[in-house]
C-alpha positions in Angstrom: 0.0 0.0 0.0 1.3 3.6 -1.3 0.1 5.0 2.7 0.2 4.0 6.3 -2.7 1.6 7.5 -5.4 3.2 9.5 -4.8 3.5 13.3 -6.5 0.4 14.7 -4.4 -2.0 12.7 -1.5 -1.6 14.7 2.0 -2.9 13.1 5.6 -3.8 13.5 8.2 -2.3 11.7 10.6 -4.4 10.0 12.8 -3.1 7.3 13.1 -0.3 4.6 13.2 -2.2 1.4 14.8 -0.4 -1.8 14.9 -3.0 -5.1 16.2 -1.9 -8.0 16.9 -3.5 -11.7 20.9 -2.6 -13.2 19.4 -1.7 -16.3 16.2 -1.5 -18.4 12.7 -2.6 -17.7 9.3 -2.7 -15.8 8.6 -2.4 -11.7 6.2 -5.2 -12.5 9.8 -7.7 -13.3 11.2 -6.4 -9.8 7.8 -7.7 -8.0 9.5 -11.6 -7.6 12.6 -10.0 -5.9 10.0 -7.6 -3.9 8.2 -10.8 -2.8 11.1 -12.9 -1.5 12.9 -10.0 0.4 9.4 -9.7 2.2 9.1 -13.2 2.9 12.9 -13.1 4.2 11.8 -10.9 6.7 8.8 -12.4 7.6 6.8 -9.7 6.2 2.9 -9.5 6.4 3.0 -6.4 4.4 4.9 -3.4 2.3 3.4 0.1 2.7 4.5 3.6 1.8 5.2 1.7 -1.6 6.6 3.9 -4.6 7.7 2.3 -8.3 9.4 4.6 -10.0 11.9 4.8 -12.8 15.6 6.5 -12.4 18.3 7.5 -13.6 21.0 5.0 -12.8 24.9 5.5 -12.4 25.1 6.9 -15.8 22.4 9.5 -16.4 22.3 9.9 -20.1 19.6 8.0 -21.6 19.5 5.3 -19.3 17.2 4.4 -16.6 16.1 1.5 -14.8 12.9 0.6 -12.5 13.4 0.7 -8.8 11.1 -0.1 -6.1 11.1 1.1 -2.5 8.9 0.7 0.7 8.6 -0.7 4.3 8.3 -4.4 5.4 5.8 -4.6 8.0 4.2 -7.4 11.0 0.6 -7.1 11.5 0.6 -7.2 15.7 -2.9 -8.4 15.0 -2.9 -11.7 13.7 -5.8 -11.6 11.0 -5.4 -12.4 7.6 -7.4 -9.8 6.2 -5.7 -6.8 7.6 -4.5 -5.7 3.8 -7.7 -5.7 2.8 -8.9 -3.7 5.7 -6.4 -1.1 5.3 -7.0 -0.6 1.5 -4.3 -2.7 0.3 -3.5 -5.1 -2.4 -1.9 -8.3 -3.1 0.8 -8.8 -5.3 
């Protein structure tokens, strides 16, 4: 989710994530590599999500997709808690 969830879903912070590609392509081909890092943390959830593309080392004419976000733990443990707080699976 691009925001923080509403107040009475309470959550853990885990880790700032920050994926990006070394050269050309879409966000959507970083989403696998998004996934696993979560799961590696034991993440129930990524919010203040932003895809963007950038300029990478060398700025002329070349930019690449990079992800970034925060891994979060639901304190609560229900299922449904993305859904509740306007979020969506990937």
């Amino acid at each position: 989710m691009t925001d923080t969830p509403p107040s009475d879903l309470p959550y853990k912070v885990v880790k700032r994530i920050k994926i990006a590609k070394g050269t050309y392509g879409s966000v959507t081909d970083l989403y696998p590599r998004l996934h696993e890092t979560a799961q590696k943390y034991h993440a129930d959830a990524i919010i203040h999500y932003r895809a963007s593309q950038r300029f990478g080392f060398w700025p002329w004419r070349f930019v690449r997709p990079v992800i970034a976000g925060t891994a979060i733990q639901w304190k609560s443990p229900s299922a449904a808690n993305c859904r509740l707080a306007n979020g969506q699976e990937l």
